[in-house]
C-alpha positions as CSV (number, residue, x, y, z in Angstrom):
1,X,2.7,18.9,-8.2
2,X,6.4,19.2,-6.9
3,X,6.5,22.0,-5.0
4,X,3.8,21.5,-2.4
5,X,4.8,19.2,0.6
6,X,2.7,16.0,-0.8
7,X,3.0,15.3,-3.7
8,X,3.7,11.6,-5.7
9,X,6.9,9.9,-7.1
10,X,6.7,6.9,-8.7
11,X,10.3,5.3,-7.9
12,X,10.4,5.8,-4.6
13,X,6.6,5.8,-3.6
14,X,6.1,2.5,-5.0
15,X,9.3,1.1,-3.3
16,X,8.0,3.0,-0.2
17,X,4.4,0.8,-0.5
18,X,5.8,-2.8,-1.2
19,X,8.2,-2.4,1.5
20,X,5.9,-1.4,4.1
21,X,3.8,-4.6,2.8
22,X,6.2,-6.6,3.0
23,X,7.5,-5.2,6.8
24,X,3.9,-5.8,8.1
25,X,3.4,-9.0,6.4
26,X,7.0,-10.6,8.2
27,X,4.9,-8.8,11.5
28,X,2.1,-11.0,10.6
29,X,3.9,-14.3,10.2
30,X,6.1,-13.7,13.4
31,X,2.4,-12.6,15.1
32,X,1.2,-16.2,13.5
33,X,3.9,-18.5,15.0
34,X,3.7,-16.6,18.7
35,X,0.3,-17.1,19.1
36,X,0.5,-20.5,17.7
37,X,3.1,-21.7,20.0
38,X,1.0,-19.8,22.8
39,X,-2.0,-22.1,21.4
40,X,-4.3,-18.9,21.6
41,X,-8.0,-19.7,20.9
42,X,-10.1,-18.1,18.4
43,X,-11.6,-15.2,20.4
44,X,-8.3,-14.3,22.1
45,X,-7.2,-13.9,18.9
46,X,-8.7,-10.3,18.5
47,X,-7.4,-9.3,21.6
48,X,-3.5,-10.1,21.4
49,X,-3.8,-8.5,17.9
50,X,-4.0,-5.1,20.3
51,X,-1.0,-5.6,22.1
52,X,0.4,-7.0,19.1
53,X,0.1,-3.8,17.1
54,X,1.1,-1.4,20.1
55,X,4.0,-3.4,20.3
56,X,5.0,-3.6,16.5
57,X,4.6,0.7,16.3
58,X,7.0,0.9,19.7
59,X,9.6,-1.4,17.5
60,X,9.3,0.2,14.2
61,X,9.2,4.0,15.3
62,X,12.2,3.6,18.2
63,X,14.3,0.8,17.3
64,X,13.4,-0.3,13.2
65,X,13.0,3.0,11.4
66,X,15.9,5.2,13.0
67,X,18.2,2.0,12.5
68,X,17.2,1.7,8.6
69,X,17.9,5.7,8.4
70,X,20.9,5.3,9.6
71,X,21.9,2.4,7.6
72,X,20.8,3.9,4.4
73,X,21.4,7.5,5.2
74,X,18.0,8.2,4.4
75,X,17.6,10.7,7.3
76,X,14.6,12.8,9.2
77,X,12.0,11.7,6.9
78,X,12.6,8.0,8.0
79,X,13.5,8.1,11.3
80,X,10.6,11.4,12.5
81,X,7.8,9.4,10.0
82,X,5.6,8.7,13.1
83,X,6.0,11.9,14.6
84,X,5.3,14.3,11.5
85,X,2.2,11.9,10.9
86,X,1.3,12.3,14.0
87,X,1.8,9.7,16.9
88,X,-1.9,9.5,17.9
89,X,-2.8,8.6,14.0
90,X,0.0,5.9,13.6
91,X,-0.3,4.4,17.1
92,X,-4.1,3.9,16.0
93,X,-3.3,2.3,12.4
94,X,-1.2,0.1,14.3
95,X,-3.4,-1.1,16.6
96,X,-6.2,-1.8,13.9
97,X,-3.5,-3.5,12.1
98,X,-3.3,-5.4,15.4
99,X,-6.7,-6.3,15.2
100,X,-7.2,-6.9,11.8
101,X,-3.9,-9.5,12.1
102,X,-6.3,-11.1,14.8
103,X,-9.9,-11.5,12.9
104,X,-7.7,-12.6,9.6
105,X,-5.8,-15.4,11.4
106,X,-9.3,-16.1,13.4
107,X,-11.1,-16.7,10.3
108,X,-7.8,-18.9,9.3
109,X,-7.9,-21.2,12.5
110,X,-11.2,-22.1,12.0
111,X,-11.4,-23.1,8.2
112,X,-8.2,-25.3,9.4
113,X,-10.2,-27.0,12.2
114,X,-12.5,-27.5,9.7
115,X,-10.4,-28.8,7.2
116,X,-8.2,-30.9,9.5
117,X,-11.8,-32.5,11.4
118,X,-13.0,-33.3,7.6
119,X,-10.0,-34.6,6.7
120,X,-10.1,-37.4,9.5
């Protein structure tokens, strides 16, 4: 399908995909440890996972991904992702990633209270 604008390539998609797993899983874990050390409650869990993912797409598309071009002289692709996605769609997944990040560790704090109150 080379050619056409779209089309897949093993190498480099792949690479693409774990990396962009592993970014959003470091995100995660620092989102964890902030909202520990803030001592957020369950339900205010879902709600910093908004700002959480607004603020993860202003990092990655103006600071993260133009540095990482420039580092590995990957160029436009990199550094314009967002904006030949279209910011409105990426803003969005990032946000729900936000949210998402929320319910998961919400689920997570209460099987530990549940673990830690069984435990004693």
């Amino acid at each position: 399908m080379m050619g056409s604008e779209f089309y897949f390539s093993f190498g480099p998609d792949v690479s693409g995909v774990l990396i962009h797993i592993m970014v959003g899983a470091g995100y995660g874990a620092v989102f964890a440890v902030v909202v520990r050390m803030l001592k957020l409650g369950s339900p205010m869990l879902l709600v910093a996972g908004l700002p959480w993912g607004a603020l993860v797409f202003l990092f990655s598309a103006f600071l993260a991904l133009p540095l990482m071009a420039a580092i590995f002289n990957s160029g436009d692709q990199i550094t314009h992702i967002a904006k030949s996605a279209g910011w409105g769609t990426v803003f969005t997944e990032h946000l729900v990633f936000g949210v998402v990040l929320g319910a998961l560790l919400m689920l997570g704090v209460r099987s530990w209270k549940r673990v830690s109150s069984s435990a004693v």
